[in-house]
C-alpha positions as CSV (number, residue, x, y, z in Angstrom):
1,X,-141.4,65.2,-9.7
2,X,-142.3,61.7,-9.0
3,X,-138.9,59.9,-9.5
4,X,-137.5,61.7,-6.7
5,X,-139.9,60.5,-4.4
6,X,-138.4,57.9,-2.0
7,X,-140.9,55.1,-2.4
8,X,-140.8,55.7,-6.5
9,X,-136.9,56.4,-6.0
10,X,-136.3,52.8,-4.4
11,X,-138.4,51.0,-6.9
12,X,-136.7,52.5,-9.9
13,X,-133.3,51.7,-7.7
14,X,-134.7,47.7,-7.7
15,X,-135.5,47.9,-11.1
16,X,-132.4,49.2,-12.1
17,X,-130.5,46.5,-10.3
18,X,-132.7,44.0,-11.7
19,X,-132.5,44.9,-15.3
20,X,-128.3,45.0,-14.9
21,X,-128.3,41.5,-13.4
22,X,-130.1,40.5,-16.4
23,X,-127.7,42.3,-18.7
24,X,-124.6,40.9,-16.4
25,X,-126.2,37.2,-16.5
26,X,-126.9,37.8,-20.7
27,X,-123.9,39.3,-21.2
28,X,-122.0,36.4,-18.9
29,X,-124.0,33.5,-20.3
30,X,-123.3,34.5,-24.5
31,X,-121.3,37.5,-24.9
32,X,-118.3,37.2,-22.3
33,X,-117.3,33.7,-24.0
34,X,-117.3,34.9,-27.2
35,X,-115.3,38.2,-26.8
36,X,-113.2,35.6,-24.0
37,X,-112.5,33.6,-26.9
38,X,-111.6,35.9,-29.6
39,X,-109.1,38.0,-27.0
40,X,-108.0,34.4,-26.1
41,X,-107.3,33.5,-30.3
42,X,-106.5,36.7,-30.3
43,X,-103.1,36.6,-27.6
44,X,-102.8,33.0,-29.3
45,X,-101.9,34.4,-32.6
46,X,-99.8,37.9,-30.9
47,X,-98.1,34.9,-29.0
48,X,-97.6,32.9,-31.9
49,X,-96.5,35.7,-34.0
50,X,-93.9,36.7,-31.2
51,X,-92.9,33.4,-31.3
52,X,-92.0,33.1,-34.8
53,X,-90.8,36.5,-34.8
54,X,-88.7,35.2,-32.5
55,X,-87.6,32.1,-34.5
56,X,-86.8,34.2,-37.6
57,X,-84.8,36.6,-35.6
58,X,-82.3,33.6,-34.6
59,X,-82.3,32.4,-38.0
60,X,-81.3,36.1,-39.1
61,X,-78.2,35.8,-36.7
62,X,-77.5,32.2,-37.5
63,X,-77.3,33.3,-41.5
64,X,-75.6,36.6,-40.3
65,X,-72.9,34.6,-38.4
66,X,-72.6,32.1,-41.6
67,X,-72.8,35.5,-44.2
68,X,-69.3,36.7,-41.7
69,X,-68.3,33.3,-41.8
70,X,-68.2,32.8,-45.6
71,X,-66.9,36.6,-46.0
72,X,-64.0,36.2,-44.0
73,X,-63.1,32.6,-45.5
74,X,-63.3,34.1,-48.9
75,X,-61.1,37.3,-47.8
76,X,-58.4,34.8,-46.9
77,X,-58.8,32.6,-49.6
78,X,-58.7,35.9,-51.8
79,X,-55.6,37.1,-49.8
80,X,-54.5,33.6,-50.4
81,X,-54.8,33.9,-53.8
82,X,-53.1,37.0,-54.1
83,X,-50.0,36.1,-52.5
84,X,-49.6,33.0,-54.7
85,X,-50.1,35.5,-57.7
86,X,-47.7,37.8,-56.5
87,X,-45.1,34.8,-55.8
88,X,-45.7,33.4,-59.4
89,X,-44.8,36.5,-60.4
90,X,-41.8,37.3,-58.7
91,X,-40.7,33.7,-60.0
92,X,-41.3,34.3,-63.6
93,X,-39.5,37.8,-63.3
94,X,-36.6,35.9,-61.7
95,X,-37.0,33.4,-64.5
96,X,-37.0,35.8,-67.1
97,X,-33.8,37.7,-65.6
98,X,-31.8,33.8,-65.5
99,X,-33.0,32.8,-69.1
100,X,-32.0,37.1,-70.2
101,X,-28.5,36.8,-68.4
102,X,-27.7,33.6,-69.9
103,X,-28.8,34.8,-73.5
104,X,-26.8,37.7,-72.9
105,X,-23.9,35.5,-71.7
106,X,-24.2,33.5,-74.8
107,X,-24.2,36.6,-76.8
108,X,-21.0,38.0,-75.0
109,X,-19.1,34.4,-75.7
110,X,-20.5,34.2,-79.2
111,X,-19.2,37.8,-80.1
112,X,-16.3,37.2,-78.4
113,X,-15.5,34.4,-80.3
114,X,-16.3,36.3,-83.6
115,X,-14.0,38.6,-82.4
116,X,-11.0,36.8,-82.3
117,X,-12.1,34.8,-85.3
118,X,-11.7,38.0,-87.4
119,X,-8.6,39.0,-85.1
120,X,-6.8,35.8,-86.4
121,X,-8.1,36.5,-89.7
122,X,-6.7,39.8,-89.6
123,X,-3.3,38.5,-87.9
124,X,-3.4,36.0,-90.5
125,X,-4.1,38.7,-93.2
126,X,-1.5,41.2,-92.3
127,X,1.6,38.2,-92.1
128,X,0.5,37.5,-95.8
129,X,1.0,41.4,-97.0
130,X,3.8,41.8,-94.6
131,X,5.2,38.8,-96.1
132,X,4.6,39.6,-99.7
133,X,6.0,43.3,-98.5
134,X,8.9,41.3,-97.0
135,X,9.5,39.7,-100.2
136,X,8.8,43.1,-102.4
137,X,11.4,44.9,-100.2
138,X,14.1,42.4,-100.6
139,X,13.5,41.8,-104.4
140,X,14.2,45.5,-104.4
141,X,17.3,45.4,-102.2
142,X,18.5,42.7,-104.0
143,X,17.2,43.6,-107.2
144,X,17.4,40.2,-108.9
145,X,14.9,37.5,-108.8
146,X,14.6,34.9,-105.8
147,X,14.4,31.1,-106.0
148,X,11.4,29.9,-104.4
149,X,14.1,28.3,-101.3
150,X,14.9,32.0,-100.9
151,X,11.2,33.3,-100.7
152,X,10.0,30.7,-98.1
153,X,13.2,31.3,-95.9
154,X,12.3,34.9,-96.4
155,X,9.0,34.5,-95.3
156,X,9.9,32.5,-92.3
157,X,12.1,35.1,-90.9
158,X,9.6,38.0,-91.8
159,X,6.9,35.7,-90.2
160,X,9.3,35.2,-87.1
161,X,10.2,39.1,-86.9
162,X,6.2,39.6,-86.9
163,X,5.4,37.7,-84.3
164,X,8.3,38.8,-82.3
165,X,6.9,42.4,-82.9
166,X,3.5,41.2,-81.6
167,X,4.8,39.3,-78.5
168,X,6.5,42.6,-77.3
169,X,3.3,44.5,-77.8
């Protein structure tokens, strides 16, 4: 076998190193720039996009923070809100209780003043029966007719026992 023979062995070991120092100095001269420049654009735009990755990711928190911000202003203001609702409230119930115990108040004066409205009435009505009785009774008794001097004294003194009757009672 020829290639294994030393002087056809070192020339195919020369060759060998010639045609890779060909290929290194090809490869170095046009393609190592190239693919040095794409993986160079290439950690320029993983850089870039780490970057604004980056960016966004602080803008995230920064909206966050303002989202937590907002929430909790509005969860006061809402609580806020609600108290004054609740203390609006308790006001027009204590309004409405004032403005019912005074209505009722009136009421209660009002029917008390009916009351003894139709109490004097009624006073009023019984002295003229118990007069007229009076007088009934004494025409009886005395069985002839009265003057009209003898019906008002009479009256007077039935009027006066009345109201002596009601005094005691």
């Amino acid at each position: 076998m020829p290639q294994f023979e030393s002087h056809f062995f070192s020339s195919l070991i020369f060759w060998e190193v010639v045609s890779f120092a060909i290929l290194f100095w090809v490869l170095y001269k046009f393609a190592f720039p190239a693919i040095l420049e794409t993986l160079e654009t290439r950690e320029r735009k993983i850089r870039e996009s780490l970057d604004q990755a980056e960016r966004q990711r602080a803008e995230a928190e920064r909206v966050l923070r303002e989202y937590e911000s907002k929430l909790s202003q509005a969860s006061k203001e809402a609580e806020a809100l609600l108290g004054q609702a609740r203390e609006r409230a308790q006001r027009l119930l204590e309004e409405n209780e004032q403005r019912l115990t005074a209505e009722a108040e009136r009421i209660k004066a009002e029917s008390t003043r009916e009351i003894e409205q139709a109490r004097r009435q009624a006073v009023q009505e019984i002295r003229t029966h118990t007069t007229e009785l009076a007088l009934m009774v004494a025409e009886k008794l005395v069985e002839r007719s009265l003057t009209d001097a003898d019906h008002k004294r009479f009256a007077d003194e039935a009027l006066e026992a009345v109201a002596r009757s009601q005094g005691k009672g």
